[in-house]
C-alpha positions in Angstrom: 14.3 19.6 -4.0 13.6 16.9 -1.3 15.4 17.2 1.9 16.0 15.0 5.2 13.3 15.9 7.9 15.4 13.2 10.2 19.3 12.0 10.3 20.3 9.8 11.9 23.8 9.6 12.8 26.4 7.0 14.1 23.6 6.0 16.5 24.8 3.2 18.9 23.1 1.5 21.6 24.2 -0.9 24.4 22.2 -2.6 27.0 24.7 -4.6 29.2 27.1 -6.8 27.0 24.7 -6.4 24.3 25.7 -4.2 21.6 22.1 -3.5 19.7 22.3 -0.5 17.3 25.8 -0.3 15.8 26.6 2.9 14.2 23.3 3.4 12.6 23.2 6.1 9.5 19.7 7.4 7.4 17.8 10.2 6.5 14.3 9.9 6.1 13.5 12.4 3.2 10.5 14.5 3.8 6.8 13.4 2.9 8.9 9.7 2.4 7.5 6.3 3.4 10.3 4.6 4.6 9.9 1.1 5.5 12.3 -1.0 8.4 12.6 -4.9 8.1 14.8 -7.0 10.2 14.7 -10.3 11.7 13.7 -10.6 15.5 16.2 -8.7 17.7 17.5 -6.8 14.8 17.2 -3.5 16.8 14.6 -2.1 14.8 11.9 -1.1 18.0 15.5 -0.5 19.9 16.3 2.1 16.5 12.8 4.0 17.3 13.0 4.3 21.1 16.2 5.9 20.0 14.8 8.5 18.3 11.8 9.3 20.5 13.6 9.5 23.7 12.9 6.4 25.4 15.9 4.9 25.9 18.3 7.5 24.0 21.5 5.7 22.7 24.8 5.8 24.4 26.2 7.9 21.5 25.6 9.6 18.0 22.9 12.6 16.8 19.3 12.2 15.9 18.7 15.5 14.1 14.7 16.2 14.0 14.7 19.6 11.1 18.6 19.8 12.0 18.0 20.1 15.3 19.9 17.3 17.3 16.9 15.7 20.1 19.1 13.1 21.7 18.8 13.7 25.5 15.3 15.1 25.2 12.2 14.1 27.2 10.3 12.5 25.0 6.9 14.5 25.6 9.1 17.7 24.4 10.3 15.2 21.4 6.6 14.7 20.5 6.1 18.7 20.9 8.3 19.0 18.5 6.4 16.9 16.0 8.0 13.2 16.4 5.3 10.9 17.5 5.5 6.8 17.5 3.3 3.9 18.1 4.1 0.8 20.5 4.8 -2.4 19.4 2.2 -4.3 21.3 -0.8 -2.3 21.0 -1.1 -0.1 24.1 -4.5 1.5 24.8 -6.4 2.6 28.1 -8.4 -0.4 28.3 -10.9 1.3 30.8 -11.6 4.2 28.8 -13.5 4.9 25.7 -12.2 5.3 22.7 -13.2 8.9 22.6 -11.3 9.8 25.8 -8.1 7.6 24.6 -7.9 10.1 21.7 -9.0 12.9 23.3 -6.1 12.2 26.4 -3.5 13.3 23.7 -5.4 15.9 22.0 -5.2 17.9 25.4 -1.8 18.4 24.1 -2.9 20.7 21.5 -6.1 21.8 22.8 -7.3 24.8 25.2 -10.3 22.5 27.0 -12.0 19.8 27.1 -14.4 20.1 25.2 -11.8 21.3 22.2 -10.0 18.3 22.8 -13.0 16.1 22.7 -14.1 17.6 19.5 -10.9 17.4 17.8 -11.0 13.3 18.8 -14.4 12.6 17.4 -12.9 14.4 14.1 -9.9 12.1 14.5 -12.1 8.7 14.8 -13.9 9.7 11.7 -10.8 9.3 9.9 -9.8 5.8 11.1 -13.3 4.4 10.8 -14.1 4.5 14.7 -16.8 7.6 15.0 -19.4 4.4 15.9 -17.1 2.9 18.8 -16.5 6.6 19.9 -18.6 5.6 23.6 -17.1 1.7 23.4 -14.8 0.8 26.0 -11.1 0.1 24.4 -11.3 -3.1 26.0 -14.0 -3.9 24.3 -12.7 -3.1 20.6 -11.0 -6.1 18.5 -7.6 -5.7 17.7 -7.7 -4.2 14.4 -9.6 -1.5 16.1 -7.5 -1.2 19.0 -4.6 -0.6 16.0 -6.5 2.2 14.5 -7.2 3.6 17.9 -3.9 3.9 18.4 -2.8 5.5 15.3 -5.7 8.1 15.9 -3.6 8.6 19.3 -1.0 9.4 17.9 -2.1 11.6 15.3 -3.6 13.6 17.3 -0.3 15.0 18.7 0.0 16.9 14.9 3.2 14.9 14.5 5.3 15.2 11.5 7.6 11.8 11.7 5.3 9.6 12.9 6.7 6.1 13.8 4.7 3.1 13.4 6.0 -0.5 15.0 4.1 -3.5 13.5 0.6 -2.0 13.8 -0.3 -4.9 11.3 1.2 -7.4 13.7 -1.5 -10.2 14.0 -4.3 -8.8 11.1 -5.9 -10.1 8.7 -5.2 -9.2 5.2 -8.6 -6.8 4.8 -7.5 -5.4 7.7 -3.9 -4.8 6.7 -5.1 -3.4 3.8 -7.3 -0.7 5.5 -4.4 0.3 7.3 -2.1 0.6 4.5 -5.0 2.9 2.9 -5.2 5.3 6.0 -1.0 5.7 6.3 -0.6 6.5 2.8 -3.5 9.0 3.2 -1.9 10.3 6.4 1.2 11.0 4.1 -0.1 12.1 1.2 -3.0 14.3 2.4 -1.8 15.2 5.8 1.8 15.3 4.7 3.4 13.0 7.8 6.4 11.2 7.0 6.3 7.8 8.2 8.8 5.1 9.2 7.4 2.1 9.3 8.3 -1.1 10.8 6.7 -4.6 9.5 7.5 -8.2 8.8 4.9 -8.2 6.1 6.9 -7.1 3.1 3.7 -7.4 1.1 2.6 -4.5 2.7 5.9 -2.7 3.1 6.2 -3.1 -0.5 3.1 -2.2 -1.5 3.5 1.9 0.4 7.4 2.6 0.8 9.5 4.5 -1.4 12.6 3.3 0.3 13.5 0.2 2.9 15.5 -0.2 5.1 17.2 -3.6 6.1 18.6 -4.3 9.6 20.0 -7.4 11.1 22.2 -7.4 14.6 21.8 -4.3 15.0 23.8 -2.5 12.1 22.4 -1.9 8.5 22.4 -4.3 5.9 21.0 -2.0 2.7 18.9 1.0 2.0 17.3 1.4 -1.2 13.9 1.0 -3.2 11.5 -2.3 -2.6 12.5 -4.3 -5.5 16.4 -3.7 -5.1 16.2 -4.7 -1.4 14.0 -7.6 -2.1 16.5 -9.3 -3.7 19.5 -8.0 -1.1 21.6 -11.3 -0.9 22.5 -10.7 2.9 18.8 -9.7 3.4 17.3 -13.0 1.6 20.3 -14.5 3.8 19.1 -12.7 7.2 15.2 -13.7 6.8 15.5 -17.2 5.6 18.8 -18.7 6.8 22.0 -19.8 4.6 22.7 -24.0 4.4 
């Protein structure tokens, strides 16, 4: 029987007189693909600093394998096996892409050297073992993307957030990406929320969606059934 690796409940969040997650309410089931869409300024970035820490809302429980995490630092948040990407790619430019993997596998690793290892291991699987000496700085963005996923991963996380890592790819190299998240969940057994504007792609790898707009939800439910949401079709394109 499928259960809920992550509730969220009643989750609100303010910022001055703006009133940007309005008692928010989901599970994410475990080993799920669970998509978020929303216009600009829906609160869906706003929903996943929620939930790792960064700016915890002002009230309601985020329970991570029934254990409520809201008020947690978020490096214990991520020890506990919740891990997100940003949503402008954020790498150490002046590092290699070695060491920018390797900085987070320290987390999990006893030297060095282990941690180094355990990195190189990690590029493999994104596609980046040759860039492993380049400078990030260096890399093009869909590689800076991957980069950061392989960041990520390599704090063992079991909810792993992802906020428009396909932002401003082409469709070859959205693809690749979609390839490596559903082998992340399927092989490596990560649930994912993922957040994306291209509902080809969400589409094509979530079980469920979830629709936001002004901060409270608009539907939940499979691809096809929120597709053709009227409020959603309303949110993205406008009403006359």
């Amino acid at each position: 029987m499928s259960r809920a690796i992550l509730k969220v409940e009643n989750v609100d969040q303010r910022f001055a007189g703006l009133h940007a997650l309005k008692r928010v309410n989901f599970e994410l089931i475990e080993g799920e693909i669970l998509g978020i869409i929303g216009p600009n300024g829906a609160g869906k970035s706003t929903l996943f600093n929620a939930i790792v820490g960064t700016v915890p809302p002002v009230s309601g429980a985020i329970h991570f394998k029934g254990r409520n995490i809201v008020g947690m630092p978020t490096h214990q948040i991520a020890q506990l096996g919740v891990a997100k990407t940003s949503q402008t790619v954020q790498v150490f430019d002046e590092m290699t892409a070695l060491d920018n993997v390797a900085v987070a596998a320290l987390l999990n690793s006893a030297t060095v050297a282990a941690a180094r290892s355990a990195a190189r291991e990690e590029l493999e699987f994104w596609g980046l073992e040759g860039h492993a000496d380049t400078l990030a700085q260096d890399l093009p963005l869909a590689q800076r993307s991957l980069l950061e996923l392989a960041r990520a991963m390599m704090l063992h996380p079991q909810v792993l957030l992802v906020d428009e890592v396909m932002a401003g790819l082409n469709e070859v190299e959205v693809d690749d990406i979609l390839d490596k998240l559903v082998r992340i969940n399927r092989d490596r057994g990560v649930s994912l929320m993922v957040i994306e504007h291209n509902m080809r792609a969400l589409m094509k790898i979530s079980s469920q969606i979830l629709a936001l707009d002004y901060g409270a939800i608009l539907t939940l439910g499979k691809p096809e059934e929120v597709s053709r949401h009227k409020q959603v079709i309303e949110a993205y394109l406008g009403v006359e």
